[in-house]
C-alpha positions in Angstrom: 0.1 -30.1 -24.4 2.2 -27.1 -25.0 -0.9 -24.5 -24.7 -1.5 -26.2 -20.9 1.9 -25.8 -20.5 2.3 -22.3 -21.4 -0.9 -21.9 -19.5 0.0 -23.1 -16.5 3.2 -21.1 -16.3 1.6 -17.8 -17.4 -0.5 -18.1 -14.0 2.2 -19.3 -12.1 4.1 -16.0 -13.0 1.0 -13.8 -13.0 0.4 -15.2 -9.2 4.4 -15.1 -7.9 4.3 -11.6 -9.5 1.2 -10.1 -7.7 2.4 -12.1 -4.9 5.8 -10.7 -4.7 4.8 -7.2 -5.9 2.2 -6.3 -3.6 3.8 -8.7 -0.8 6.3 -5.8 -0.2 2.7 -3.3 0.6 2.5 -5.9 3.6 5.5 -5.5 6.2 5.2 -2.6 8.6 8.5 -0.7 7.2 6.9 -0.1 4.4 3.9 2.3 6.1 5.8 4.6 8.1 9.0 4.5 10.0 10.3 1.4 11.0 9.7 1.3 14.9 6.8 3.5 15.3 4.5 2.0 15.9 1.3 3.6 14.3 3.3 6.6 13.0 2.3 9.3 15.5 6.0 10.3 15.9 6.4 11.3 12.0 3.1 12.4 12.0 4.2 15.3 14.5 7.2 15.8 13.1 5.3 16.6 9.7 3.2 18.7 11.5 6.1 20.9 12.7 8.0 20.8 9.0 4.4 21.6 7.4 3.0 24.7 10.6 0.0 23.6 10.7 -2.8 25.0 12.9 -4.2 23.7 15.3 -7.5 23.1 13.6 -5.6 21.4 10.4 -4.0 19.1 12.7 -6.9 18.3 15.0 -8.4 17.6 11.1 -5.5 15.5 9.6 -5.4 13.1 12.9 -9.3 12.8 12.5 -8.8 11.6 8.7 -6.3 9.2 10.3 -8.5 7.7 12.7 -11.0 7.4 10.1 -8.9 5.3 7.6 -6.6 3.3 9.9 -9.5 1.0 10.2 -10.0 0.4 7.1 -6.3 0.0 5.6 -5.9 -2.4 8.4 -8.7 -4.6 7.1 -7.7 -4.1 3.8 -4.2 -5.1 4.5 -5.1 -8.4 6.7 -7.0 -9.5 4.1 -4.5 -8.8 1.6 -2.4 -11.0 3.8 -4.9 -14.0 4.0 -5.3 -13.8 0.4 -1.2 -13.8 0.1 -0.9 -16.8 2.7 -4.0 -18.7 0.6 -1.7 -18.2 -2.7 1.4 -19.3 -1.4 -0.3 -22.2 0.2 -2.4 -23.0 -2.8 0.9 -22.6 -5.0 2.8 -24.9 -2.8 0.6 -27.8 -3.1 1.8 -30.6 -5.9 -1.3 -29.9 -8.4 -2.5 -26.5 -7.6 -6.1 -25.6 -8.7 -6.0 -23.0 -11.6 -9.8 -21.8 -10.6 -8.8 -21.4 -6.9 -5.3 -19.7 -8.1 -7.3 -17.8 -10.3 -10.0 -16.5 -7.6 -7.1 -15.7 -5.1 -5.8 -13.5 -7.6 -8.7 -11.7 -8.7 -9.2 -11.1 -4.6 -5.9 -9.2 -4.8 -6.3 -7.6 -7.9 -9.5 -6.4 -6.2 -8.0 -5.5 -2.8 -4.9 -4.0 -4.3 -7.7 -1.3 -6.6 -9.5 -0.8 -3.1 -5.9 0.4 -1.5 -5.5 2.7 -4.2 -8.4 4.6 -4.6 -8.1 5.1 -0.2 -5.0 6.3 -1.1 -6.7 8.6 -3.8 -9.4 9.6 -1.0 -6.8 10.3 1.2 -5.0 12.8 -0.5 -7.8 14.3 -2.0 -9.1 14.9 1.9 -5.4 16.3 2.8 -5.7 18.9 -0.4 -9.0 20.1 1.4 -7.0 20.6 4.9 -3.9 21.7 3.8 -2.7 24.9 2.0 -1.2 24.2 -1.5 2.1 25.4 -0.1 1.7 23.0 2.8 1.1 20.0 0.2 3.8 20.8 -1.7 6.3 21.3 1.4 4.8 17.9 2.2 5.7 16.2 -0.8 9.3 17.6 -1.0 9.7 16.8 2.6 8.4 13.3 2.2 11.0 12.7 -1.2 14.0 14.3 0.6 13.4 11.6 3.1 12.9 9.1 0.4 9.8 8.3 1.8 8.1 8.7 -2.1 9.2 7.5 -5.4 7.1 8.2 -8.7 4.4 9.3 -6.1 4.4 6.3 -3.7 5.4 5.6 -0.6 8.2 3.5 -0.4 11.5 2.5 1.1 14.7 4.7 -0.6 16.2 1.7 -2.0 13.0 0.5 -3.7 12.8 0.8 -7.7 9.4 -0.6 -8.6 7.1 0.3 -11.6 4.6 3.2 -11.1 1.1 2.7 -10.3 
């Protein structure tokens, strides 16, 4: 009875900590500035902080228009799969093999969102100077926009990825 038990409660905190730590990935302050949208408005102000040229920039917003389609899917689905846990964790006798599906979904979303983030920067290191990346990067952490090299809100102490 006690190894059910224990059971049971490891994947009840495995599932409420994946739900919780990728939860805060999902609300729109935590891509960008709070009320802008789709982030044109920091992206020009980086472009100014960072003098680009025009051919970097024209390059950096066609990178962005290539991904925003697909962290948007990434991250509905990501939100589906969060709703599904929540509701499937709500119920009175939740089903360990649908718990544990929902959470291999996330584990598996949450590796596709960081390997676009790895593509991502890997493309910006091919557009932008090294001195441009770096003025970037200390731009970014004097606006406490990274911590441990994510982006995140200032307040925000969570475990490196």
């Amino acid at each position: 009875m006690k190894t059910r038990t224990g059971k049971a409660l490891a994947i009840f905190v495995a599932a409420a900590m994946i739900f919780s730590g990728t939860a805060v990935w999902a609300g729109d302050e935590w891509h960008g500035r709070k009320g802008e949208g789709d982030g044109k408005a920091h992206f020009e102000e980086m472009t100014r902080e960072l003098g680009l040229t025009a051919g970097q920039k024209a390059e950096l917003a066609k990178q962005r228009e290539a991904f925003a389609p697909k962290v948007k899917e990434i991250r509905e689905k990501m939100k589906t799969a969060h709703e599904a846990l929540k509701t499937e964790l709500d119920k009175a006798s939740p089903d360990k093999a649908k718990l544990a599906a929902i959470v291999e979904d996330l584990k598996n979303l949450s590796g596709e969102q960081i390997q676009m983030r790895i593509e991502k920067v890997l493309q910006m290191k091919k557009i932008l100077t090294p001195e441009q990346f770096a003025k970037m990067r200390s731009v970014m952490e004097k606006k406490g926009r990274v911590h441990r090299g994510k982006w995140v809100k200032k307040d925000f102490d969570g475990p490196e990825i």
